[in-house]
N, C-alpha and C positions, 0 to 999 in steps of 0.2 A: 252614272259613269260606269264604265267597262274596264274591270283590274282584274289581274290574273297575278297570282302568288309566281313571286322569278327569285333568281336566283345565279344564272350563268350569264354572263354579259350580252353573249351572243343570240339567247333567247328577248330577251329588255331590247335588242334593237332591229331583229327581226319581228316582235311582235309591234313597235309601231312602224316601222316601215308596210306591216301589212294592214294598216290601221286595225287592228284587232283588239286595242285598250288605251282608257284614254290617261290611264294613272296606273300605276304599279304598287306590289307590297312587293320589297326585294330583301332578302336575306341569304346569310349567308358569313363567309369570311368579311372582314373589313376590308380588305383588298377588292375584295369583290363585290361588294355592297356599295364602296366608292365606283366603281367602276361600272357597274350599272346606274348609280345616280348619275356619275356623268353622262351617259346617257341618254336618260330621263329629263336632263336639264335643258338638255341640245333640242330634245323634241318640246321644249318649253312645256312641259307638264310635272304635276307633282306626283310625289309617291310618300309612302311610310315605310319603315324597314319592321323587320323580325329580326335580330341577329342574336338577342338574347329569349324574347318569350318569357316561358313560363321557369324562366333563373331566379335567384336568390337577386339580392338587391347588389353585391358584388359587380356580377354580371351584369346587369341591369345598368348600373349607374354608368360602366364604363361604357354601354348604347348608346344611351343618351348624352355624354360627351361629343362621343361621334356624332350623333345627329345632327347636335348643333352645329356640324363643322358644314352640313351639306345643306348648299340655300334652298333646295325646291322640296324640302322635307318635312311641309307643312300639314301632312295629312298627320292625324293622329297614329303612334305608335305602338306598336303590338309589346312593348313589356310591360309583364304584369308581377314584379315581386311581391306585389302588397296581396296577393290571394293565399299566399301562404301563410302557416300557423307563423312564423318566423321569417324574416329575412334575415337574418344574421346582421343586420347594418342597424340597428335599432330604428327601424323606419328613419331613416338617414336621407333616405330617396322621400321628396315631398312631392305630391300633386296639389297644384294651385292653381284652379278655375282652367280645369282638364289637360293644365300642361305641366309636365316635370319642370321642376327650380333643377338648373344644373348647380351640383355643388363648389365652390369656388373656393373648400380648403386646400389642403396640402393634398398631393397623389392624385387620387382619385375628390377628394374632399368629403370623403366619409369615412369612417368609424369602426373595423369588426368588433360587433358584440362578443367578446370574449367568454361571457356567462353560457350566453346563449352556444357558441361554439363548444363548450364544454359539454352542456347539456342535450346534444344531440349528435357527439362524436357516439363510434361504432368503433369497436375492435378495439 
């Protein structure tokens, strides 16, 4: 498959109008990252997002919310909270058989670590 890292809507639908990719990694705002998945859906192909990366689990989790909202967003997803010494969420964010559990508490449906927020405040 042929994917190219996007980002601006108008890039995502000029690059398959020029058949130039046959999937997307799109990141970016959530406005925007919706709006390239639509899309993406209309050329009936799938993509994965980056909107958060290499964030803490905060970030992260509130992605994968998102994700779940867009159907063609089946390729595996670029956050990675769990490479850090801490997430701050006490690994709140699960991977299970390479896909994130969306959490289904209250908010977000995760947890700040408080300790851990303490222990690596600055200033």
């Amino acid at each position: 498959r042929m994917a190219h890292h996007l980002g601006n809507p108008a890039d995502v639908f000029n690059a398959f109008k020029a058949g130039a990719v046959d999937c997307v990694n799109i990141g970016g705002s959530v406005a925007g990252v919706l709006k390239c998945a639509a899309i993406t859906e209309a050329a009936n192909a799938p993509l994965w997002h980056q909107m958060a990366g290499l964030s803490l689990g905060i970030q992260a989790t509130f992605a994968v919310h998102v994700s779940c909202t867009i159907p063609n967003a089946t390729m595996p997803c670029d956050e990675l909270p769990f490479i850090h010494e801490n997430d701050l969420i006490g690994g709140g964010l699960v991977v299970k058989d390479g896909h994130f559990r969306v959490p289904d508490g209250p908010g977000l449906g995760i947890q700040l670590d408080e300790s851990a927020l303490q222990q690596y405040r600055v200033g």
